[in-house]
NULO-810679 format. One record per residue (C-alpha): residue number from 1; x, y, z. Coordinates in nm, 2 decimals. Example, Ala and Ser with C-alpha at 12.3 -4.5 7.8 and 13.67 -1.06 7.14 Angstrom:
BEGIN
{atom 1; {1.23; -0.45; 0.78}}
{atom 2; {1.37; -0.11; 0.71}}
***
This chain:
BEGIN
{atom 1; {16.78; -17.65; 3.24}}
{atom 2; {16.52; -17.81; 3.05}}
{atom 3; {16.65; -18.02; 2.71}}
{atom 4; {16.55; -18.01; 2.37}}
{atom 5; {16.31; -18.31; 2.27}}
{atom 6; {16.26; -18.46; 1.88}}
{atom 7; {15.96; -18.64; 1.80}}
{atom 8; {16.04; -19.02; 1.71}}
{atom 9; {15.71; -18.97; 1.44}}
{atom 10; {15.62; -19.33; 1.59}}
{atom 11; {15.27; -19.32; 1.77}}
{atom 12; {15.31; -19.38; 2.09}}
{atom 13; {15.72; -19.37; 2.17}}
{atom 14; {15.70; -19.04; 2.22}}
{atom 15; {15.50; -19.12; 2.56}}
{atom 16; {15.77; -19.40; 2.62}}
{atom 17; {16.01; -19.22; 2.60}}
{atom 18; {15.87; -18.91; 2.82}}
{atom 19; {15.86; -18.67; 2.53}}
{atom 20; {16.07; -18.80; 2.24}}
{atom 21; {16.49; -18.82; 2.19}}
{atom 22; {16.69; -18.58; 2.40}}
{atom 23; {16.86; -18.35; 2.13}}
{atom 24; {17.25; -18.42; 2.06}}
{atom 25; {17.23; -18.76; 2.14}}
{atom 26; {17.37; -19.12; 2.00}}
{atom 27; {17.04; -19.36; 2.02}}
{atom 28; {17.10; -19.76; 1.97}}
{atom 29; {16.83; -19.92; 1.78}}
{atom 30; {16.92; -20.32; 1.83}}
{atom 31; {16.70; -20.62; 1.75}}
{atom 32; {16.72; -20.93; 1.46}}
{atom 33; {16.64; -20.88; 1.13}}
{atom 34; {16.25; -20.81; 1.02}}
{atom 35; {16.22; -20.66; 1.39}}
{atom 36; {16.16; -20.30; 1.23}}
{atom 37; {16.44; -20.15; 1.28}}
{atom 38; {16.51; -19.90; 0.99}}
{atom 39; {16.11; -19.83; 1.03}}
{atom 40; {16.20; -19.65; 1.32}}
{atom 41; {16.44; -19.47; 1.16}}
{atom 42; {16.23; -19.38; 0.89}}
{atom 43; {16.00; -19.24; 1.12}}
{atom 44; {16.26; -18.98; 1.29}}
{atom 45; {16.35; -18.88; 0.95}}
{atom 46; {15.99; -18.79; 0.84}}
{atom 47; {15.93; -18.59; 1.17}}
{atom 48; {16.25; -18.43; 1.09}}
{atom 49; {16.15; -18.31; 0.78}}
{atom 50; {15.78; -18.25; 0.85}}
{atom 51; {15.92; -17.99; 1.16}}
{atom 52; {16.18; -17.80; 0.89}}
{atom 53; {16.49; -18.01; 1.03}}
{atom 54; {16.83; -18.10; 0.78}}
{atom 55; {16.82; -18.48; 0.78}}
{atom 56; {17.10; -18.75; 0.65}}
{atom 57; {17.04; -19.13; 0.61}}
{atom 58; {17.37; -19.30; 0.58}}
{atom 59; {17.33; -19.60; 0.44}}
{atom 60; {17.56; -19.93; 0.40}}
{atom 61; {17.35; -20.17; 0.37}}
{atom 62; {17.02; -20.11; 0.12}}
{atom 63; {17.04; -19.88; -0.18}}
{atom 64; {16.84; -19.56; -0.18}}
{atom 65; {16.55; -19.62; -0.44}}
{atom 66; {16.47; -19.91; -0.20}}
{atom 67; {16.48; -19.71; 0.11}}
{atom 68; {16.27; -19.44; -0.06}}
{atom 69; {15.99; -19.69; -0.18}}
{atom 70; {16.01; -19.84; 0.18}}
{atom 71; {15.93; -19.44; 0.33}}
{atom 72; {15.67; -19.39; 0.03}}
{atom 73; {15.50; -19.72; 0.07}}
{atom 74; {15.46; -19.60; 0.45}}
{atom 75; {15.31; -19.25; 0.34}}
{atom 76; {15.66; -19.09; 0.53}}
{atom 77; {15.79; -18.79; 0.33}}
{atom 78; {16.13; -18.82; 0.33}}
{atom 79; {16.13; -18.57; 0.00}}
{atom 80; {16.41; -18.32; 0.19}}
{atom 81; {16.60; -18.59; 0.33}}
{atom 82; {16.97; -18.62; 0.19}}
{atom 83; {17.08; -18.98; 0.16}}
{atom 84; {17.46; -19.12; 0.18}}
{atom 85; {17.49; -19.40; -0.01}}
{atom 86; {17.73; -19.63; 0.10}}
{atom 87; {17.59; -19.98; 0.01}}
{atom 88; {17.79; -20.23; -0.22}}
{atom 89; {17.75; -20.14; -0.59}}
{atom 90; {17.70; -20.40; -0.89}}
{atom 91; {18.08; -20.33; -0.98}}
{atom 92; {18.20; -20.41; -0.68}}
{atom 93; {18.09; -20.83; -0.78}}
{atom 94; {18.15; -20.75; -1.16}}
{atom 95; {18.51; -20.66; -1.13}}
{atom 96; {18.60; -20.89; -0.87}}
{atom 97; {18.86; -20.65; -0.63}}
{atom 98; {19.12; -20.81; -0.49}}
{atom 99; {19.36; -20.63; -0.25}}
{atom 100; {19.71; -20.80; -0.24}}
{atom 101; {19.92; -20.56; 0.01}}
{atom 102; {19.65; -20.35; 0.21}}
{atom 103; {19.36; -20.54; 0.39}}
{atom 104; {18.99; -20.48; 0.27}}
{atom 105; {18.92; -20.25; 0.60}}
{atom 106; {19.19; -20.04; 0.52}}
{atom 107; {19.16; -19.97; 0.15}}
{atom 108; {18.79; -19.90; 0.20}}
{atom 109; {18.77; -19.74; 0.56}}
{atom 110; {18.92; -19.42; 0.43}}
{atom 111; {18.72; -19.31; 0.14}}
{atom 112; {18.40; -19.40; 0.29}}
{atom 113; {18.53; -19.19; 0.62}}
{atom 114; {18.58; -18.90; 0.39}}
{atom 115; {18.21; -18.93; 0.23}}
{atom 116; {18.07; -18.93; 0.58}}
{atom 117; {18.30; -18.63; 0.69}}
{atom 118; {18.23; -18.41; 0.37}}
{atom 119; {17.88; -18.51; 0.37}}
{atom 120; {17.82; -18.38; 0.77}}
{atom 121; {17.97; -18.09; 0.74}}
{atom 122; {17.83; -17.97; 0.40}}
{atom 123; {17.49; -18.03; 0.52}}
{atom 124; {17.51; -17.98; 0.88}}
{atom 125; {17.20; -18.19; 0.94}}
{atom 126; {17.03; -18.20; 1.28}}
{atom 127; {16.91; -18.57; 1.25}}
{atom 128; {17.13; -18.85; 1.13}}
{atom 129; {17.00; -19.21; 1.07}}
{atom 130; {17.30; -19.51; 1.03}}
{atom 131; {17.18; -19.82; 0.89}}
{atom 132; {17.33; -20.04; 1.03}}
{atom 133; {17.64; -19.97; 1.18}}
{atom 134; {17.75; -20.31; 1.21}}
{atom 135; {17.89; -20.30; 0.89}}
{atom 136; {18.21; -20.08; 1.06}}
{atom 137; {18.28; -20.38; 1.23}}
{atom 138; {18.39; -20.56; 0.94}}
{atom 139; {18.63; -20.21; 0.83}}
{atom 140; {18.81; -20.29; 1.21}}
{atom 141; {19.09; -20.51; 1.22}}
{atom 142; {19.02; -20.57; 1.59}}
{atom 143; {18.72; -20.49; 1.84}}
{atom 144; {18.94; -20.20; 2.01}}
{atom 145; {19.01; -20.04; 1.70}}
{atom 146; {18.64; -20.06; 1.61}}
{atom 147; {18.50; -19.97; 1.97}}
{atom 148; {18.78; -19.68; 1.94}}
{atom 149; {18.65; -19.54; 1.62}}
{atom 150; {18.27; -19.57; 1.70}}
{atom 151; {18.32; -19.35; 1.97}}
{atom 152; {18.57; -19.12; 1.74}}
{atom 153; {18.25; -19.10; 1.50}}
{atom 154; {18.01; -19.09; 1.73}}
{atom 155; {18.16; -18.80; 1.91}}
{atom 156; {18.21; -18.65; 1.57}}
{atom 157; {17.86; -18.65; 1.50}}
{atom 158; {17.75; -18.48; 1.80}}
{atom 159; {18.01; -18.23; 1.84}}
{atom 160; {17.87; -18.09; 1.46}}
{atom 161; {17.51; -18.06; 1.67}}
{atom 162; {17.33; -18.37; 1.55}}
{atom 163; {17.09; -18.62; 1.75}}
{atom 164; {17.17; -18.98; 1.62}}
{atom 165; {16.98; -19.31; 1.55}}
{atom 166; {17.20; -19.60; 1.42}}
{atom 167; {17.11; -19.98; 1.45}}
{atom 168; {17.27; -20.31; 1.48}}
{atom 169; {17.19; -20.66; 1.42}}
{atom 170; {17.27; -20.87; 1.72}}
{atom 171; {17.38; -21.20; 1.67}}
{atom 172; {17.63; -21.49; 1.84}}
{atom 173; {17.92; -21.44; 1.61}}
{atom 174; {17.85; -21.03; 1.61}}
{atom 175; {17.71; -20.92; 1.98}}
{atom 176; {17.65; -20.55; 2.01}}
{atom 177; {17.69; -20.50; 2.37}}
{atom 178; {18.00; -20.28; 2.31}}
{atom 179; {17.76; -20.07; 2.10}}
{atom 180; {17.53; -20.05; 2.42}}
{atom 181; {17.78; -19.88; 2.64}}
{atom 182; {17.84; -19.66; 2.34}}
{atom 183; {17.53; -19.52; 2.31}}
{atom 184; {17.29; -19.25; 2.51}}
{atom 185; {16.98; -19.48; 2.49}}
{atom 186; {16.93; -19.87; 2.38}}
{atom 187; {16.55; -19.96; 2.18}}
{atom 188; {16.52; -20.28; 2.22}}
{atom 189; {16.28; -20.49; 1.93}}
{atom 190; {16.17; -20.83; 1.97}}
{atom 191; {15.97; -21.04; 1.75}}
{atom 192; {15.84; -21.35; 2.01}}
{atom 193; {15.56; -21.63; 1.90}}
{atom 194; {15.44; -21.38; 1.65}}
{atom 195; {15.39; -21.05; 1.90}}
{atom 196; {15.67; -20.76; 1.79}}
{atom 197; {15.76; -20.56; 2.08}}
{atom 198; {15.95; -20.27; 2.22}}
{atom 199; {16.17; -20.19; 2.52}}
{atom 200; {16.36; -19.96; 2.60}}
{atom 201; {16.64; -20.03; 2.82}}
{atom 202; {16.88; -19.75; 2.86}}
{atom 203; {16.79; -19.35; 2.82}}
{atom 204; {17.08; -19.14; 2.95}}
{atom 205; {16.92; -18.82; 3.12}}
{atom 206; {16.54; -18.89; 3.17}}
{atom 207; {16.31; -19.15; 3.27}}
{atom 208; {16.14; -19.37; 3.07}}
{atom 209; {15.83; -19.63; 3.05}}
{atom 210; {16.00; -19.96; 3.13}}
{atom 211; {15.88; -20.29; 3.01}}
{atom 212; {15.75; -20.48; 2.68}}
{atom 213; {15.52; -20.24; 2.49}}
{atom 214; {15.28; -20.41; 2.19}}
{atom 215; {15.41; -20.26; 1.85}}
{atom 216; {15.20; -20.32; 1.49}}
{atom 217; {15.37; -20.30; 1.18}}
{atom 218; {15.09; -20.16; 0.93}}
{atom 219; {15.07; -19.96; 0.60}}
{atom 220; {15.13; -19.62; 0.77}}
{atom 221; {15.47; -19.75; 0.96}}
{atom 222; {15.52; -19.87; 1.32}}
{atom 223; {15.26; -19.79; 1.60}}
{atom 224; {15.33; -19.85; 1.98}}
{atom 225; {15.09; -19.92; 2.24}}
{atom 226; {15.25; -19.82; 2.61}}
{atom 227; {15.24; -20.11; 2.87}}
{atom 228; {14.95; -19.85; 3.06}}
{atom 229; {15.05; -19.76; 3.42}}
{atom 230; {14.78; -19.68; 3.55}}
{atom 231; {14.96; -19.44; 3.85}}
{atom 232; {15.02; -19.22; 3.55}}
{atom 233; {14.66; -19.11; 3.49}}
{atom 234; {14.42; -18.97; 3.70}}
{atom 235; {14.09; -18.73; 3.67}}
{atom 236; {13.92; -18.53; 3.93}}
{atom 237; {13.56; -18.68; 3.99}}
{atom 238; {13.33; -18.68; 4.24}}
{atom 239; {13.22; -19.04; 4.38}}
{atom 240; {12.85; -19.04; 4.32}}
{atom 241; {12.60; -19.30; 4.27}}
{atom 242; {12.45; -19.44; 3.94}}
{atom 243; {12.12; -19.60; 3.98}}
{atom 244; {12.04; -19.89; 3.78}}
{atom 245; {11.65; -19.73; 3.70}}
{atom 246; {11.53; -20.07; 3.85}}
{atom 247; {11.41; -19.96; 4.22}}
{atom 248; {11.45; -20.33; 4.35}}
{atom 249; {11.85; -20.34; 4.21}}
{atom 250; {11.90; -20.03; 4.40}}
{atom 251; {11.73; -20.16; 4.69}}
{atom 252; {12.00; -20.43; 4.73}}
{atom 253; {12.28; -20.21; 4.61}}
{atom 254; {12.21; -19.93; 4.89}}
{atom 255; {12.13; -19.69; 4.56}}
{atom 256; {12.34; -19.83; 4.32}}
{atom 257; {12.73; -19.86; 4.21}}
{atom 258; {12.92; -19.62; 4.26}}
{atom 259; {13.14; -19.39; 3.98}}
{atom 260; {13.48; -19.46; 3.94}}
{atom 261; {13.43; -19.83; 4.10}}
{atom 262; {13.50; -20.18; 3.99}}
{atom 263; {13.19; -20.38; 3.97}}
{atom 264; {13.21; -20.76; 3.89}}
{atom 265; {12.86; -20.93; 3.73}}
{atom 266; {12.94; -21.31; 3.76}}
{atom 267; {12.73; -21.62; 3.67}}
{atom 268; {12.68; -21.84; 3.44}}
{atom 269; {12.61; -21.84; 3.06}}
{atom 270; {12.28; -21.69; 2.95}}
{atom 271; {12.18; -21.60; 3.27}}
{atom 272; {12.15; -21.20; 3.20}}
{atom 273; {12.51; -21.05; 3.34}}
{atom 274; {12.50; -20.86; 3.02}}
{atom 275; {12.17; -20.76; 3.01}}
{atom 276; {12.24; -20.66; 3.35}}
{atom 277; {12.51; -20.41; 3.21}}
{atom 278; {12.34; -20.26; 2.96}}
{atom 279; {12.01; -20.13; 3.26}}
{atom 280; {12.30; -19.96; 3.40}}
{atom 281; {12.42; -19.77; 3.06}}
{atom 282; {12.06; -19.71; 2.96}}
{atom 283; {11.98; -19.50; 3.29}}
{atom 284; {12.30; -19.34; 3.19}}
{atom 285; {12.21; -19.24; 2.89}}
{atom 286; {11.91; -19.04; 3.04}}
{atom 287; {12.12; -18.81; 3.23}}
{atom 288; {12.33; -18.76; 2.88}}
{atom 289; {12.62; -19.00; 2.99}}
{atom 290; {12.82; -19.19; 2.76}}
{atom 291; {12.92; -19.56; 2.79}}
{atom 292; {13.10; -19.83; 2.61}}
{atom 293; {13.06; -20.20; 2.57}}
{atom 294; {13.33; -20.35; 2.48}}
{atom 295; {13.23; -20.72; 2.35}}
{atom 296; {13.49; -21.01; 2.26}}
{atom 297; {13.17; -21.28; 2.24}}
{atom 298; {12.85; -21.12; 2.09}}
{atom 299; {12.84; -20.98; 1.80}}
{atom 300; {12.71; -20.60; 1.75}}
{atom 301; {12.40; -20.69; 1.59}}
{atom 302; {12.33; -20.98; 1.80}}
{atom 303; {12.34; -20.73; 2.10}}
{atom 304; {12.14; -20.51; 1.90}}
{atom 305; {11.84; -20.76; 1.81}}
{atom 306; {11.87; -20.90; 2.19}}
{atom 307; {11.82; -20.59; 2.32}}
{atom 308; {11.49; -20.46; 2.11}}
{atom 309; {11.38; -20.77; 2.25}}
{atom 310; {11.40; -20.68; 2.61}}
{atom 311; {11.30; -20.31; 2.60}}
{atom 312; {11.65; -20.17; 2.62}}
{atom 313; {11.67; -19.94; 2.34}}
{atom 314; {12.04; -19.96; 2.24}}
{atom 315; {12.00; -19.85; 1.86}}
{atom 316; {11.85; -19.54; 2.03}}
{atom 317; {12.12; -19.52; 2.27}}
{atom 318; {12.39; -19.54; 1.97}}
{atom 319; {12.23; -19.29; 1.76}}
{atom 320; {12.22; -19.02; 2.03}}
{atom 321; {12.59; -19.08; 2.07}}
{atom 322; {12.59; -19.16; 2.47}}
{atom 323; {12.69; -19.55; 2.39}}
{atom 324; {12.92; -19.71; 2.15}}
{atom 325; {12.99; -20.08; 2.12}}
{atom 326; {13.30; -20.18; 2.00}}
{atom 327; {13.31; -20.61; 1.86}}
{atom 328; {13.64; -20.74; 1.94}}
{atom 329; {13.81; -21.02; 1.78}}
{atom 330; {14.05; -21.15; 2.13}}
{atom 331; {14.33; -21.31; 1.89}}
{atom 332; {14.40; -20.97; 1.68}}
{atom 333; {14.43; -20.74; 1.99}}
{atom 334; {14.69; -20.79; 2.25}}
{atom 335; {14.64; -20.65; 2.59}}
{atom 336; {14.89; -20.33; 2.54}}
{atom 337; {14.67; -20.23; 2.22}}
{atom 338; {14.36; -20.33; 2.39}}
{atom 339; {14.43; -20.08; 2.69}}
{atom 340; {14.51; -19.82; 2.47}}
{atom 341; {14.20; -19.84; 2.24}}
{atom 342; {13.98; -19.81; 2.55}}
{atom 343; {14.27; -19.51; 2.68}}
{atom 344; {14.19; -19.33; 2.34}}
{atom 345; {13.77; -19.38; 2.42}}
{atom 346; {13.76; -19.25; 2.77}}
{atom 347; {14.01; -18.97; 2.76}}
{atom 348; {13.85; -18.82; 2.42}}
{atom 349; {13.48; -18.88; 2.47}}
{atom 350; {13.42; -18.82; 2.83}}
{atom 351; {13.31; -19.24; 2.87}}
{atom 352; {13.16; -19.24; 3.23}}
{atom 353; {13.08; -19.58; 3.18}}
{atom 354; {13.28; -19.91; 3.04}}
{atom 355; {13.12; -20.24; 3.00}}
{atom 356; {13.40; -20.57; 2.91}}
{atom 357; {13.23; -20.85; 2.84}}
{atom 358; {13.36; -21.09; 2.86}}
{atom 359; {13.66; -21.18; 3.11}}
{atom 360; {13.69; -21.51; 2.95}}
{atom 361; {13.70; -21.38; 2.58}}
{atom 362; {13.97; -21.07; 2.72}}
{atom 363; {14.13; -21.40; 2.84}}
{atom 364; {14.25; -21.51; 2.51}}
{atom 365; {14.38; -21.18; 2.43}}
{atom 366; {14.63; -21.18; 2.66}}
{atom 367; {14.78; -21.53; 2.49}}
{atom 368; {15.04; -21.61; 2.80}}
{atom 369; {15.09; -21.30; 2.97}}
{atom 370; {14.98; -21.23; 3.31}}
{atom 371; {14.61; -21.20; 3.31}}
{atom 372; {14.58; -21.09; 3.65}}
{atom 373; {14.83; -20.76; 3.61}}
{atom 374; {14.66; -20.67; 3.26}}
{atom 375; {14.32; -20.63; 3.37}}
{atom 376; {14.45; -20.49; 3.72}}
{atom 377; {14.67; -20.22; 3.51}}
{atom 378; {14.31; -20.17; 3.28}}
{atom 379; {14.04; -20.14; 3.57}}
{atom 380; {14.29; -19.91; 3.80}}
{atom 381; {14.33; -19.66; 3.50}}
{atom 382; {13.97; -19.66; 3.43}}
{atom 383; {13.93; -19.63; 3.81}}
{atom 384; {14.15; -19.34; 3.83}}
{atom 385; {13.96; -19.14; 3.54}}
{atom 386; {13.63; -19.15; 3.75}}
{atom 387; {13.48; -19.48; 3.51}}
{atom 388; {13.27; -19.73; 3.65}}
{atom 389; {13.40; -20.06; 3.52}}
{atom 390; {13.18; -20.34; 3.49}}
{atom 391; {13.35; -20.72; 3.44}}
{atom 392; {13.14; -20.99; 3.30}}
{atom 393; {13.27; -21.26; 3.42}}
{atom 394; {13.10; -21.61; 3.33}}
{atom 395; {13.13; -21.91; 3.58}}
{atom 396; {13.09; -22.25; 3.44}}
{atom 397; {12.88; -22.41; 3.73}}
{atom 398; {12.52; -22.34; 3.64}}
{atom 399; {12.41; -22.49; 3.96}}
{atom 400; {12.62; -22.63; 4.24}}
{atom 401; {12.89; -22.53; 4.43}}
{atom 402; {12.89; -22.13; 4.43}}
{atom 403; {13.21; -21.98; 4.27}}
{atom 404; {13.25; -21.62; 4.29}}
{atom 405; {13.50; -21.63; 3.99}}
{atom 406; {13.71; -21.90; 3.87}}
{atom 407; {14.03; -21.64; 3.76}}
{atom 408; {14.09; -21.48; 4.15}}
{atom 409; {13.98; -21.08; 4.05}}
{atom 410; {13.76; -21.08; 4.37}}
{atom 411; {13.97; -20.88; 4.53}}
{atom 412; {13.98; -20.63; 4.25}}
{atom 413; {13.59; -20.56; 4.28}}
{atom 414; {13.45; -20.29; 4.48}}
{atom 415; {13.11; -20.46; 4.40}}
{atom 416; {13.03; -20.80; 4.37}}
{atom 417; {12.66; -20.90; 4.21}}
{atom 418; {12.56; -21.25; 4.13}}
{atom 419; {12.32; -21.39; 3.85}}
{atom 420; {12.20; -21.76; 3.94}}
{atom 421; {11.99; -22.00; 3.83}}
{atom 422; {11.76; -22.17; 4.06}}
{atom 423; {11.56; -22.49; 3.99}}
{atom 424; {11.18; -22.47; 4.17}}
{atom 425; {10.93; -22.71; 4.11}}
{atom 426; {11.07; -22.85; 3.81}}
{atom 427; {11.12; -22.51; 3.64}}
{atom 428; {11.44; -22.27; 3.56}}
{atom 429; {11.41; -21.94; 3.71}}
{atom 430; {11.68; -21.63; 3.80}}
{atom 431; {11.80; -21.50; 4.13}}
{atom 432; {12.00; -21.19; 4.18}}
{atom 433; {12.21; -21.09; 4.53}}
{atom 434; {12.50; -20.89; 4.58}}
{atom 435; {12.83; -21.05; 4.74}}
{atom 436; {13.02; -20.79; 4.78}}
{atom 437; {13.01; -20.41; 4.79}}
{atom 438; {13.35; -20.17; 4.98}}
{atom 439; {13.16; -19.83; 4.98}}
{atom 440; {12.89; -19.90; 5.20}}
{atom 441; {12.63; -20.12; 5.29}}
{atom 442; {12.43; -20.34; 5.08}}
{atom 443; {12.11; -20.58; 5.11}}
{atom 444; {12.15; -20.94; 5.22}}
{atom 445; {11.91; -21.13; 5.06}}
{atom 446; {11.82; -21.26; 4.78}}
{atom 447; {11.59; -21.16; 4.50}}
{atom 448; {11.43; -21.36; 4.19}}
{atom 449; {11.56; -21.15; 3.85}}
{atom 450; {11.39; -21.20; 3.50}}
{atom 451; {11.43; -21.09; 3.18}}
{atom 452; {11.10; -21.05; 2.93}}
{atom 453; {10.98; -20.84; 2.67}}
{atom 454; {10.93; -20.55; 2.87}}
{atom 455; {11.25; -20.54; 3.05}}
{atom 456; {11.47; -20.64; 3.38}}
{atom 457; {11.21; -20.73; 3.68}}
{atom 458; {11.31; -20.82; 4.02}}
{atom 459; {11.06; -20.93; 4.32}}
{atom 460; {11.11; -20.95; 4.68}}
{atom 461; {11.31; -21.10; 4.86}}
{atom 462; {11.31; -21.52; 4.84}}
{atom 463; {11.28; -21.54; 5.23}}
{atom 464; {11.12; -21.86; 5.23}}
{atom 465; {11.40; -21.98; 5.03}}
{atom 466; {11.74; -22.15; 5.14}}
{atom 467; {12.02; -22.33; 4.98}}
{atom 468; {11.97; -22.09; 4.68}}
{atom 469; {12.35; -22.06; 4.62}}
{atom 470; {12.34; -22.42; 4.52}}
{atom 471; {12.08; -22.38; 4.27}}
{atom 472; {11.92; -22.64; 4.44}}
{atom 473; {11.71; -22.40; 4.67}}
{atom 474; {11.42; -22.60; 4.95}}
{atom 475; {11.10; -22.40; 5.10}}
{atom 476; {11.12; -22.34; 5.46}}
{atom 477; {10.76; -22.46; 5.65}}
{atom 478; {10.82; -22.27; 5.90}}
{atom 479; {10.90; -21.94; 5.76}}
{atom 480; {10.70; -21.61; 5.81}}
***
């Protein structure tokens, strides 16, 4: 038997959380204050109302004009939403109430009971947010008489047919953990060195997308990126070949990369890994494919002017809609909002291409985390969809000791190529060779590569060459 779902209204839980709320269900939301909590509520309400459900927000904490400027600021309609009022008044300071025979909890626990009771089963509603319900504590002359009549209310609510949000401010003096048991599923919200999160760590009846998932506060409410998974997606393709349109690239790459493969272009600054990239897109483009660069160092119209330069006509290529470049700022995105912007590209605009340049600047998005598992999680998904991925990754050795890569992704790639310089007679030149390729078989030497005004060229082979991995490369005498 299949159960009811409700929308959350936030972008992006839904998926989290499999398909929204089970229906007739008691949901914790926990975290400190400022962590968003009654956002999320606001949000359930609004895709209450917006799918013709009865709603009730029962508040104790903030008065209602304030809630209602909160959901209006947001652009929520919360228009057919009844609200319970429970919050201290201005009289309740003003006349200074004393109780001399009957505690506080049990003078007030009764009348605000009988609000709640009248007000449920008047309106019968079918979504019920409680903000917060930490306030019952202090109506509870004990914690068994308040665990005890959590669960009496709790069951109340759902034997009248309502799914349930209520939240709860954790603290040391005040932990909730009781509340945890309580409850059908625990949302977790975090606010750590500046980065809000979301984790869900309980959902009685169904699975759910484990971990720490990137949340934004903005002026339309909360939006969640999923942690991506990249086992989750896939896309029927056929592994093909993409030529580079440069005869002597293919040469080397046994025809070219392949689609749906990881391709790492390493070298050093300047030396044309992006350039490199954008051959591949532009041969794309012919056969009406789209691609995107993502770029977290050059700027879009620095690209653009580059690239006029060099006979790759990337204004052309953006106009005709088969490539888009998107200019990321590293310290704005983290890597759970990052993945899904590219997610939102590929899955709505057919991308058969995607182009992240660079690793080091994709680096500082991930500000601590595991860089590693982020880009592994990214290049798998895109992997799975049938996307070639290309990785510019910048080594800081212009000559010297060869370094594949300096951050350990080698074993990622499915192709390997290197950009190097070489010093001959006094002069800076290019070399291009490929290090690495798992689909088949690839050339072994090495080829000068240069960049002018009419394009990428690439010679012969530099057989009378060796030592060209150090940048340092010596003629042979003897060679043929």
């Amino acid at each position: 038997m299949v159960e009811k779902r409700l929308q959350s209204g936030v972008l992006g839980l839904n998926e989290v959380l499999n398909g929204g709320y089970l229906s007739n269900r008691a949901y914790l939301v926990r975290g400190e204050p400022g962590t968003g909590k009654t956002t999320v509520g606001l949000h359930f309400l609004a895709a209450g109302a917006e799918n013709g459900e009865s709603s009730l927000f029962i508040t104790l904490e903030e008065p209602v004009v304030q809630l209602q400027s909160a959901a209006q600021g947001l652009g929520l309609n919360l228009q057919t939403t009844k609200f319970l009022d429970l919050s201290p008044t201005t009289e309740f300071f003003a006349q200074v109430q004393t109780y001399d025979i009957f505690s506080p909890a049990e003078v007030e626990r009764e009348p605000m009971t009988r609000a709640i009771v009248d007000q449920v089963e008047s309106l019968k509603p079918q979504r019920i947010f409680i903000d917060s319900i930490t306030q019952f504590r202090y109506f509870s002359t004990n914690a068994f008489q308040f665990r005890k009549q959590v669960l009496s209310f709790l069951r109340f609510l759902r034997e009248s047919k309502a799914t349930i949000l209520f939240t709860s401010e954790d603290s040391q003096e005040a932990p909730d953990d009781d509340l945890q048991f309580m409850s059908d599923g625990v949302i977790n919200l975090s606010l750590e060195n500046h980065e809000r999160f979301l984790c869900v760590s309980k959902f009685r009846g169904s699975d759910f997308r484990g971990g720490h998932h990137s949340i934004q506060l903005t002026q339309k409410g909360m939006v969640l990126f999923p942690k991506l998974v990249p086992n989750v997606y896939s896309h029927a393709f056929t592994i093909e070949t993409i030529s580079s349109g440069i005869p002597e690239i293919d040469e080397l790459l046994n025809g070219g990369i392949e689609r749906g493969s990881i391709t790492v272009l390493t070298g050093p600054s300047g030396v044309g890994k992006s350039t490199l990239g954008c051959q591949f897109m532009k041969e794309a483009a012919g056969r009406g494919e789209r691609s995107v660069i993502y770029s977290f160092e050059e700027s879009r119209e620095t690209l653009l002017q580059r690239s006029r330069g060099i006979n790759i006509a990337v204004d052309v290529m953006l106009r005709q809609g088969t490539l888009s470049v998107v200019q990321i700022e590293p310290l704005r995105y983290s890597p759970d909002e990052f993945a899904y912007m590219v997610r939102q590209e590929v899955e709505q605009h057919n991308v058969q291409i995607v182009m992240i340049d660079s690793l080091s600047g994709y680096r500082l998005s991930v500000r601590g985390e595991d860089l590693l598992s982020n880009i592994h999680a990214l290049c798998k998904y895109l992997q799975n969809m049938g996307v070639a991925v290309l990785l510019v990754n910048e080594v800081e050795n212009i000559t010297g000791d060869f370094h594949a890569t300096e951050i350990g992704i080698s074993y990622l790639a499915d192709n390997i190529i290197f950009l190097r310089y070489l010093e001959i007679k006094g002069e800076l030149r290019r070399a291009i060779g490929v290090l690495k390729k798992r689909m088949s078989n690839f050339e072994k030497s090495v080829r000068e590569f240069e960049i002018s005004r009419y394009g990428v060229k690439v010679g012969q082979p530099l057989n009378k060459l060796r030592g060209i991995l150090s940048g340092m490369p010596e003629f042979i005498k003897d060679a043929d």
